[in-house]
N, C-alpha and C positions, 0 to 999 in steps of 0.2 A: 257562641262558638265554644266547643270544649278544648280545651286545654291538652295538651300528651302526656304524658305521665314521664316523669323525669327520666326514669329509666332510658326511654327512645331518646333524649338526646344525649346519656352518657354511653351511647353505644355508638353513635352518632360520632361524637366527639373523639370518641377510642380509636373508630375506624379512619377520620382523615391522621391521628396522630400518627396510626398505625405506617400510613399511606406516606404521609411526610419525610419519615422517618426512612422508609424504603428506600425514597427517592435522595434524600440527602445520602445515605448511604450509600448509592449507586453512584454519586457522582463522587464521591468523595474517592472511591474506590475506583472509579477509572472503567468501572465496568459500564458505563454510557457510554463512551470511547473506543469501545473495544480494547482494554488496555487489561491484562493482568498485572497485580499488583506487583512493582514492583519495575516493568517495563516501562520503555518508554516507545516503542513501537502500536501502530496503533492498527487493527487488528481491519484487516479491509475485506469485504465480499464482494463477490462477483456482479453483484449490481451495484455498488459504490464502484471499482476501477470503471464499470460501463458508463457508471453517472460520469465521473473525471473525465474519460476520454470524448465523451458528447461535449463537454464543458471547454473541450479544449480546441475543437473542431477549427482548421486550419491552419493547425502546425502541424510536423509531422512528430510524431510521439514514438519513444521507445521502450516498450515493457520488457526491462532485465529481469529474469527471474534467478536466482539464485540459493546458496543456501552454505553455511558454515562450513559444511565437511570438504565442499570442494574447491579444489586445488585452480583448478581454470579459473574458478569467480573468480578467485583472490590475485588473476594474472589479470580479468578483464576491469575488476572494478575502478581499480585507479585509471585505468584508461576513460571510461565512462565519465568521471568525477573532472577528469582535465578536458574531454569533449566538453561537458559544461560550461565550462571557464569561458574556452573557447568560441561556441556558438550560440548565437545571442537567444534568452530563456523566450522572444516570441516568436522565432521557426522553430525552436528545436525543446520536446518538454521529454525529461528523461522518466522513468517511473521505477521504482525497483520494487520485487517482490519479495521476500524470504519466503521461501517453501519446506523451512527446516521442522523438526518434529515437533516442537515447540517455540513459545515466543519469547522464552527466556535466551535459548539455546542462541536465536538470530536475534535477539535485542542487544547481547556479548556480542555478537560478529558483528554487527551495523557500528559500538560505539568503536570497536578494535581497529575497523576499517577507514572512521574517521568518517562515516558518509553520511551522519547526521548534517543537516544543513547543505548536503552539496544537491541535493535534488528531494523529489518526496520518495518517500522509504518505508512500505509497510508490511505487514507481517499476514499472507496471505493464505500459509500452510496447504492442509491436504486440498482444502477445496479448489482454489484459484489453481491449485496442479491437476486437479480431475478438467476443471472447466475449461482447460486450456489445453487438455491431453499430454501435461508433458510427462517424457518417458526417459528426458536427460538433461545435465544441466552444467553449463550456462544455458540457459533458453530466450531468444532473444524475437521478441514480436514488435515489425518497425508496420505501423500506420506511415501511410501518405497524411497529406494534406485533407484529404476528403473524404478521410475517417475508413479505406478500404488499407485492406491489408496487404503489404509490399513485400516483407519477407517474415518466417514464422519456422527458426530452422535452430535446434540444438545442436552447442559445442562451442568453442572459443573461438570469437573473431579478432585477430591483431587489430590494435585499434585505426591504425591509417586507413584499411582498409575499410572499417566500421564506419571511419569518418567520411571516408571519399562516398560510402555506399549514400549515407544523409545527406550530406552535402549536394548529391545531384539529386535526391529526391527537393531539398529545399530549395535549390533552382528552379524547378519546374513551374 
């Protein structure tokens, strides 16, 4: 049997270090996660929210989209945050988007607003806004039960009425 020549295994050896090192790298830095450094929102695509809402299949689900600059989110979200409270996490899973230009911009607005912790909260920017056509915001997309879509309509809902709208969808 011949032997390699030392060379091929110190190139060998270079290459997983090389490799290693990327990957620690990568996780260290949050960029596994979808996270820029320094955020703590985690960075979601349009086939991860589609993964969640399969995942979630027999609640009825509400994707908030929103975004720093405006003025309505910041009248709807506390409303959303006390739904929560309110309606029990197995009929009712809240989801929020930030659509803001960056995820610095809406990782400030998510801790400002305090809605770390009150539901899941990720940072979906231009895409999740193309994917979903929106062209205003608050933008509010309520799933049924059976994963079809019940309403998919921009602008601010008072929250009573937001609730009564769930609430008879989770009767059904």
């Amino acid at each position: 049997m011949k032997e390699k020549p030392l060379g091929f295994f110190c190139r060998m050896a270079g290459a997983l270090l090389t490799a290693v090192v990327a990957v620690t790298l990568m996780f260290s830095t949050g960029a596994a996660w979808g996270k820029e450094k320094g955020a703590q929102l985690k960075q979601v695509h349009t086939y991860e929210l589609l993964d969640e809402l399969a995942a979630n299949h027999g609640k009825v689900i509400l994707v908030n989209f929103f975004a720093a600059f405006c003025g309505p989110c910041r009248r709807e979200i506390p409303e959303l945050m006390q739904m929560r409270k309110e309606i029990p996490a197995e009929d009712l899973l809240i989801i929020g988007i930030a659509i803001d230009q960056n995820i610095r911009e809406a990782d400030s607005f998510v801790k400002s607003m305090g809605m770390m912790g009150a539901y899941p909260v990720y940072y979906g920017g231009e895409e999740l806004a193309r994917a979903y056509r929106i062209d205003a915001i608050p933008f509010n997309v309520i799933y049924n039960r059976d994963g079809h879509i019940e309403a998919s309509e921009a602008g601010y809902v008072p929250g009573p009425e937001m609730k009564q709208f769930l609430m008879s969808l989770i009767r059904r």
